[in-house]
N, C-alpha and C positions, 0 to 999 in steps of 0.2 A: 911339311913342318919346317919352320924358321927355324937355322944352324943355330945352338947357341953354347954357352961356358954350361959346362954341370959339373965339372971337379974339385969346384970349390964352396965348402963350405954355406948354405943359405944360409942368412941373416932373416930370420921371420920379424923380428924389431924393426932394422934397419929400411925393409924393404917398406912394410907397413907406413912409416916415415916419409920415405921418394913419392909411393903412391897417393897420399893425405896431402902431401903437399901439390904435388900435382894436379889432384881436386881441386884443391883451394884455390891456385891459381891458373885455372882453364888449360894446364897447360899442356905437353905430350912427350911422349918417349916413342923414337925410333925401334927401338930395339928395350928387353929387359932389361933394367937398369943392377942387374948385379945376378950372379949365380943361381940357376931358378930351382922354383921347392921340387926334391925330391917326389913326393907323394903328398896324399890329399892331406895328411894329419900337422906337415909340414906347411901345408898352404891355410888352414884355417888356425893357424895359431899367429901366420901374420895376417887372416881376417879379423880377429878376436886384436889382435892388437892396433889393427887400422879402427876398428870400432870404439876400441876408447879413447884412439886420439880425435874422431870424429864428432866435430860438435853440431849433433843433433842425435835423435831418439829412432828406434828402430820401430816402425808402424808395422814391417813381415819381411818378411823374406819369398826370394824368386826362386824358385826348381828349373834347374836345367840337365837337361840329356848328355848324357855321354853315349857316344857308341861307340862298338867294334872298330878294334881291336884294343881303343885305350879304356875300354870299361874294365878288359881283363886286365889288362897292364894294374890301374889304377883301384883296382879290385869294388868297383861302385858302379851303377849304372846311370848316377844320377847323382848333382850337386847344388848346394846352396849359397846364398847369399842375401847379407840383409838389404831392404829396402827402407830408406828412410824417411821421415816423416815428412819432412819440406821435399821430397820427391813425388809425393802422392797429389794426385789432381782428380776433379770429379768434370765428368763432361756431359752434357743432355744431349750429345749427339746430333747436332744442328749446328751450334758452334763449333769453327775448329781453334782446339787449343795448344798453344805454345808449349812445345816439350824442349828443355835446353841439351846440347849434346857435342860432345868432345871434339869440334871440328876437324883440328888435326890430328884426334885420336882415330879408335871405332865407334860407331855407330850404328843399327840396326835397330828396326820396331819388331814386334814377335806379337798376331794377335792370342790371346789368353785366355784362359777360363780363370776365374781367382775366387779364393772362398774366404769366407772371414771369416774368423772363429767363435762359439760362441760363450767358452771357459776356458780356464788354463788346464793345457796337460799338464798329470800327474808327473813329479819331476823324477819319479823313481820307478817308471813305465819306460822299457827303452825297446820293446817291440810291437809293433804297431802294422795291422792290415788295413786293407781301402776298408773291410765293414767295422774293425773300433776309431778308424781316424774319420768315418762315417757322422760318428755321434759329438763329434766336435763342433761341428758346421753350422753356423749360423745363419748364413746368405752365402749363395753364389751369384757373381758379376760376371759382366763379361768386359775385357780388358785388354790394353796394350801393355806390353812390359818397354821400357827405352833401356833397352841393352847399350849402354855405351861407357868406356875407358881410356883415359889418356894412351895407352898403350896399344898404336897402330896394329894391325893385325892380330889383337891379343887370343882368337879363338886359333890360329895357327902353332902356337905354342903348347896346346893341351888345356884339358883340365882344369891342372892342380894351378896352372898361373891364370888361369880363368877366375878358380875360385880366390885365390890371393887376395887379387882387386875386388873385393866386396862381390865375385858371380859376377863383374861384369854388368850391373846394374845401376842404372842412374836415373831410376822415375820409373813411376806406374799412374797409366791413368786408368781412372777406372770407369765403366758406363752403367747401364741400366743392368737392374737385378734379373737374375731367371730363379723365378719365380717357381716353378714347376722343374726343376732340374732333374729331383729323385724320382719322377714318374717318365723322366723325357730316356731314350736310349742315346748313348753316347752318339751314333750314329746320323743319329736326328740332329745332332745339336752343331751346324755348318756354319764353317767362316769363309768368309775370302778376304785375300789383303791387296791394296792399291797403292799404289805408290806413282804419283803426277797423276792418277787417274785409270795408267796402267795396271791388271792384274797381275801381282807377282807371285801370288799364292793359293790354294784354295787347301782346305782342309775339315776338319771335323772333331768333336772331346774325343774320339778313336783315335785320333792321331798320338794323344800322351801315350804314349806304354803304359798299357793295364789301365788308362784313364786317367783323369783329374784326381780322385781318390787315391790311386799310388801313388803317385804323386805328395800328395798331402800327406798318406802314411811314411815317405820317403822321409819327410821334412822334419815330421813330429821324430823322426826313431835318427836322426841320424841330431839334431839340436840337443835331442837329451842325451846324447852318447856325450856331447862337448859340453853340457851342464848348462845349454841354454832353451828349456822347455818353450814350448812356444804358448802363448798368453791371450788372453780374451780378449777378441778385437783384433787380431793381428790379420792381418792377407797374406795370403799364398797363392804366389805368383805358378798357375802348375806348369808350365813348359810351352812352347810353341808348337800352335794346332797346326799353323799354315810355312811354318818354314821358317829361318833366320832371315831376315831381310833388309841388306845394308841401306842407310838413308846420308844423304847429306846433309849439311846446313844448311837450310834456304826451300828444303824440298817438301808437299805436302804428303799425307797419308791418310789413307782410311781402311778401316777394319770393320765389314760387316757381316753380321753374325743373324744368318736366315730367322725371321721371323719375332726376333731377339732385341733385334735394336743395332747400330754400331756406336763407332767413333771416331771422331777425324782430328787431325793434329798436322803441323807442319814444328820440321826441327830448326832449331835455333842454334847459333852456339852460345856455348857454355860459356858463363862470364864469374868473375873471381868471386871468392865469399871470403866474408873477410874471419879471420882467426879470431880465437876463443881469447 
């Protein structure tokens, strides 16, 4: 874990702030720019406040793993983050598509199961399993997540400064539909990731803890605890089948998903957008 200050005071405004502007202007932090959040209630309140200074709309949000020892520390096994609408790409999996990505930040692709929704949850339903977050589901994809943050090594720091930065997410692409998902077993449903052509991964929907489904009931029960139920149409990014896997700028990737389809992309960097 990277040494850092925690005696003082976090600023969930302030921080929200460094990080938006940071977006905006491609740019990077060595280290956390000020006191980091306590705990996760602490790090989604400066998500919720990087969200309204961020000008664009939320199309879903991305589930990611926490493990042992900081799931008990952090009391969650798993965290979110939104994904926004000018992050979202469609690919036919033939072409590869330009994913941009924090050059002197972090960077990694995660191949993904992701489901779209097909109503809004109930905003005063705040406990949810894989068979009622079941009947939500409209299509499942299969997908990359572009985990990337101005903030160099930001998965070294934990969690809760994971979740700060928007989870750490900066684009999803999405490929070809599975079609047959609820009759396929998690087991069945194999990835593997490349990177230059290199294997760097291989995996399976066994890989999410409890599945793709937990996953999604993660997302649904933990949004409407924060008063942001998740909405018809949205994606949910459910976690990494095959592994985290750091990318550069410049560098190609592919994610293919047995029998399924894939998707290939090279990362670009990230270049400014201009303020609201």
């Amino acid at each position: 874990m990277v040494s850092v200050v925690t005696d003082l005071a976090f600023d969930a405004r302030g921080m929200a702030a460094e990080f938006v502007k940071a977006r905006r202007t491609a740019g990077s932090f060595a280290k956390y720019p000020g006191p980091l959040p306590p705990d996760l209630d602490s790090a989604y309140r400066c998500q919720d406040e990087a969200i309204t200074l961020w000008d664009d709309t939320v199309a879903g949000w991305k589930v990611g793993w926490i493990p042992e020892p900081l799931s008990q520390k952090f009391g969650a096994h798993r965290l979110v983050g939104p994904i926004f609408t000018r992050g979202v790409q469609r690919t036919n999996g033939v072409e590869s598509v330009d994913v941009p990505v924090f050059a002197d930040g972090f960077a990694a692709i995660e191949a993904e199961f992701v489901f779209q929704l097909s109503k809004d949850a109930p905003a005063n339903v705040a406990e949810w399993t894989a068979e009622t977050a079941r009947r939500f589901v409209k299509t499942m994809f299969i997908g990359i997540e572009i985990a990337s943050s101005p903030l160099l090594n930001i998965n070294d720091y934990g969690p809760a400064v994971v979740a700060s930065d928007f989870g750490n997410n900066a684009g999803l692409l999405l490929g070809a539909e599975v079609v047959d998902w609820q009759a396929r077993s998690l087991e069945s449903m194999n990835c593997e990731t490349r990177i230059e052509g290199a294997v760097v991964g291989r995996g399976n929907a066994a890989a999410v803890s409890g599945g793709p489904l937990a996953a999604l009931a993660f997302a649904l029960r933990c949004n409407a605890r924060r008063g942001r139920p998740l909405r018809a149409g949205e994606y949910i990014s459910t976690g990494a089948a095959t592994g985290v896997h750091s990318i550069a700028a410049g560098q190609s990737a592919e994610a293919i998903f047995t029998g399924l389809g894939s998707l290939r992309c090279r990362a670009i960097p990230m270049t400014p957008v201009e303020s609201p």
